[in-house]
C-alpha positions as CSV (number, residue, x, y, z in Angstrom):
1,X,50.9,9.0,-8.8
2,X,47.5,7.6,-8.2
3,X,45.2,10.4,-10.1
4,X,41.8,11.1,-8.6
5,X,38.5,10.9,-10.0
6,X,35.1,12.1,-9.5
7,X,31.7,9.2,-8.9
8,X,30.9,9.6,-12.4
9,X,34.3,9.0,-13.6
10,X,34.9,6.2,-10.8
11,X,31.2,4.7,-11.7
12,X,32.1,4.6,-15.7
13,X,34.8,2.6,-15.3
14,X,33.0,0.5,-13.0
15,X,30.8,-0.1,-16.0
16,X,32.8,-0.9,-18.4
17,X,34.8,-3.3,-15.3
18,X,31.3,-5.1,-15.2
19,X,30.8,-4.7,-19.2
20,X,34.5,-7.1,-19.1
21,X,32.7,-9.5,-16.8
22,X,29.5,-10.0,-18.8
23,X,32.1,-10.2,-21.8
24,X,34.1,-12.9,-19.4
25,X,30.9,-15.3,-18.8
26,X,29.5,-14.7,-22.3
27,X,32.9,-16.6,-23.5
28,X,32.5,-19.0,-21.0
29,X,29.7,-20.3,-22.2
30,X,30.8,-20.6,-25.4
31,X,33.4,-22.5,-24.4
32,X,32.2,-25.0,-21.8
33,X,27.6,-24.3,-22.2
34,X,25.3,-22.8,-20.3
35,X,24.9,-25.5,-17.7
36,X,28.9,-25.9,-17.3
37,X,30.2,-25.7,-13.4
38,X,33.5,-25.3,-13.8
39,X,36.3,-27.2,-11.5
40,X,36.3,-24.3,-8.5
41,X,33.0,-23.0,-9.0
42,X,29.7,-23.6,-7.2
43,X,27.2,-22.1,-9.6
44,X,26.6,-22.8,-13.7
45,X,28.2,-20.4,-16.2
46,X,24.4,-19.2,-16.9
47,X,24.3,-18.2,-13.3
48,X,27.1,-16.7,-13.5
49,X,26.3,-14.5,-16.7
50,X,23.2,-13.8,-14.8
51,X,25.1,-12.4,-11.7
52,X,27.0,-10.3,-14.1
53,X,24.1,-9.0,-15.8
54,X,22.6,-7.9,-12.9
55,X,25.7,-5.9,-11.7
56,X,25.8,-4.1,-15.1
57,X,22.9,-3.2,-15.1
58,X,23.2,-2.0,-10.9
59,X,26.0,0.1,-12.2
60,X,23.9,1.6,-15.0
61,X,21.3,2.5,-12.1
62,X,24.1,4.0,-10.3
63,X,25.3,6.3,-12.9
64,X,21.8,7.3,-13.2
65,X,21.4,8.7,-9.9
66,X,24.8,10.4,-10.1
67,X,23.6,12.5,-13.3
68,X,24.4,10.9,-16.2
69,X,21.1,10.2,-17.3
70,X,19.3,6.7,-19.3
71,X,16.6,5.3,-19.8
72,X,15.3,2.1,-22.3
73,X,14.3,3.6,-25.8
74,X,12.1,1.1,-26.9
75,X,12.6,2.4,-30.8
76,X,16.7,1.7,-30.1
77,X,15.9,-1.6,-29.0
78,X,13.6,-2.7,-31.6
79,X,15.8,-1.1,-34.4
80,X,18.6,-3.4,-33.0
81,X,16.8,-6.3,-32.3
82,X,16.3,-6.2,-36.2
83,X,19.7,-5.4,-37.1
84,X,20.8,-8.6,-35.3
85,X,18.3,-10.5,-37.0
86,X,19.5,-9.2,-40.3
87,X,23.1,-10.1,-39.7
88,X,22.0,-13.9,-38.3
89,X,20.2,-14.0,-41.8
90,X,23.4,-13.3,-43.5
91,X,25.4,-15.8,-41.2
92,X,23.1,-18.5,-42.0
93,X,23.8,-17.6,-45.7
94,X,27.8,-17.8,-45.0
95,X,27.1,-20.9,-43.3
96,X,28.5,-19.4,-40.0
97,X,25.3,-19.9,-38.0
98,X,23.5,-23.2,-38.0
99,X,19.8,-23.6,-38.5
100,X,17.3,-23.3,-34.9
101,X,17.4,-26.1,-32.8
């Protein structure tokens, strides 16, 4: 038995469905690069990721005009944006992340 589900229920998991993609491309391009077109596809792996982005981020739009409500917090952003930067730090350290190009 199928069970039913309201739009917000229906358009979460059609976030975390796109959230899989992004995840999809993101290895992809680890794998093969960014400029990679892979044997049945038409478009790079960055164009790709891009696509995927952009349907993420429609489906975050369409959550917030069914109630569930978001917005970018610039503080969020920046406090993460430094946590990353921490963590590269440490990688470079651990010799897991190689120096910039």
């Amino acid at each position: 038995m199928v069970t039913s589900m309201n739009k917000q229920q229906h358009l979460l998991l059609k976030l975390s469905e796109e959230c899989s993609e992004v995840i999809k491309e993101v290895h992809k391009i680890l794998l093969f690069g960014l400029n990679n077109i892979g044997p049945n596809d038409s478009k790079t792996n960055l164009e790709k990721l891009q696509i995927e982005l952009n349907h993420l981020f429609a489906a975050v739009e369409m959550l917030h005009e069914v109630g569930v409500p978001w917005r970018i917090d610039n503080k969020v952003v920046i406090q993460k944006k430094s946590q990353v930067k921490e963590f590269m730090k440490y990688a470079k350290i651990r010799g897991t992340l190689e120096e910039d190009i």
